[in-house]
N, C-alpha and C positions, 0 to 999 in steps of 0.2 A: 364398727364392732369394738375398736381400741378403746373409740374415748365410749362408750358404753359400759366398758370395762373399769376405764379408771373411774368414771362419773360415779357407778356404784362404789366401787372403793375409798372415793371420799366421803360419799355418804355413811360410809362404816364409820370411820376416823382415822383410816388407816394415813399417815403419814412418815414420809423420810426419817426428821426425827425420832419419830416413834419407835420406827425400827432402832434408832441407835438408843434413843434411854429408856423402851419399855414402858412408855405414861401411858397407853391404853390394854396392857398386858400384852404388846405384840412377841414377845419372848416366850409365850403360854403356848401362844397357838404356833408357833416356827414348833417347839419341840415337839405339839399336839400333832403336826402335819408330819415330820419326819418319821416319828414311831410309828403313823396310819400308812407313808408309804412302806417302811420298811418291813411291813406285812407282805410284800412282793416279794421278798427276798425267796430262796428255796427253804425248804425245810433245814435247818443245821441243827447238829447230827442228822442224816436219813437214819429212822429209824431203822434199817435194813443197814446201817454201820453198825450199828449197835447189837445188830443179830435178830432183831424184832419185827415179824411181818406185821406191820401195820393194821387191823382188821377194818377191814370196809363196810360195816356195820359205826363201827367209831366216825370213820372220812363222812357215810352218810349223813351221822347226827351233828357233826363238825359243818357240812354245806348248807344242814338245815339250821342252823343257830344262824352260820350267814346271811343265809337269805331271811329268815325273821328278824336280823337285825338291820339290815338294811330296808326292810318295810316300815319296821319303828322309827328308825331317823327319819324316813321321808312323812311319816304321820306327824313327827312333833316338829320337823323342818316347816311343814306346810301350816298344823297350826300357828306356831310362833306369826307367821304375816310379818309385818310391817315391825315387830321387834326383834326380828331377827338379826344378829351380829354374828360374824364370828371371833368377835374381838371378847374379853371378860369384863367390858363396862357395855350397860345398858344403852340403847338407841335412845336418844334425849327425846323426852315428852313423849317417849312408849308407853303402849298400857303393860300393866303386868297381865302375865299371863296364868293364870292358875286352874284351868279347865281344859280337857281332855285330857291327851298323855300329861299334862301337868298338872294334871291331878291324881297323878299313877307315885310322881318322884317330881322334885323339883326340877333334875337336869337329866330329860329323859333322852335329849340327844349322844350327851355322852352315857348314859346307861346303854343304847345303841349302840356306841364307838365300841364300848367295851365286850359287847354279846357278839361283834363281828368280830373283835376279836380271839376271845374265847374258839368261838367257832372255827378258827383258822387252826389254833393250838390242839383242837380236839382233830380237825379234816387232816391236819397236817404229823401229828406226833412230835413236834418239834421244841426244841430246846428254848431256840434261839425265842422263839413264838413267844413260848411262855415267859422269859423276861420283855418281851417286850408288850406282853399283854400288864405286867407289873409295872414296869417302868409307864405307861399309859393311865393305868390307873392311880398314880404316885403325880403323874402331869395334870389329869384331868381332874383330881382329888384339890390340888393345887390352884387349876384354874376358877375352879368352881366357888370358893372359898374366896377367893378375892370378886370374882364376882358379886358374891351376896354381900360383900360388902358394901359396894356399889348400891346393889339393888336395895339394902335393908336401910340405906342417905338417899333413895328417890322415891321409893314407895314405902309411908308409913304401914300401909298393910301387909310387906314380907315379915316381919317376924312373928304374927299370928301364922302366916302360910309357913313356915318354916320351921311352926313347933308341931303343924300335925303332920306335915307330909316329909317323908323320905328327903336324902340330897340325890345319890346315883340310885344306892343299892341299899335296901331297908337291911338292919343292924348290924351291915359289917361297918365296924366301927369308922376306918380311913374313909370309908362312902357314905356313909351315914350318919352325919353329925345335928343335931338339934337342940 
């Protein structure tokens, strides 16, 4: 199970170095994972400090963004196949991918990342939530942007895909650049 484990991991490019200088954006995704777990945390402030009952009409539409957003990543996790990373440099001699959800947004995994978390901010009321739904989309704004870097030096055809579709989130400006 271990070396299954590392075995895909080198197939990423994940390595030692890497971790220390960052040559495959492993710095992207340490802060991408940290903000995703830090979603665990409780609510800070509980709305109920603040004097506010929460309404559970909100927590509902808050669990339902969750859970549609965690359908979306597994739809664009499962299309990606064989290019999938989760590094911001492309799987060497991958195809690009530009059909199904990636024909919705270019990075429809992190549009995902984002609507679960949203969703958390909305189930939850929480303060902390919502910086850390910003600070997320400040990271994934980040990674994505180096990625297409990447992408627009291996495939001549990203920057035709990249003037008609979306990056996360069509026109807001930090997620949406073309």
């Amino acid at each position: 199970m271990l070396s299954k484990l590392n075995e895909r991991l080198q197939h990423w490019g994940f390595s030692w170095s890497g971790w220390r200088d960052n040559r495959r954006g492993e710095w992207w995704l340490a802060a991408q994972l940290l903000l995703i777990a830090a979603h665990l945390l409780p609510a800070t402030p509980p709305p109920s400090r603040l004097g506010i009952d929460w309404p559970l009409p909100l927590q509902l539409v808050g669990l339902a963004l969750l859970v549609v957003g965690l359908g979306l990543a597994l739809q664009a996790f499962l299309n990606l196949g064989d290019s999938l990373t989760p590094l911001p440099e492309p799987m060497p001699g991958a195809a690009l991918v530009t059909a199904g959800p990636y024909g919705r947004c270019r990075h429809p995994l992190y549009q995902a990342v984002l609507l679960c978390s949203l969703g958390m901010v909305i189930a939850l009321g929480s303060l902390l939530h919502l910086l850390l739904l910003l600070g997320l989309a400040a990271v994934l704004g980040g990674k994505a942007r180096r990625e297409e870097r990447a992408l627009c030096a291996t495939h001549p055809d990203y920057p035709a895909y990249r003037e008609r579709t979306p990056a996360i989130v069509p026109s807001l400006p930090w997620l949406d650049w073309r």
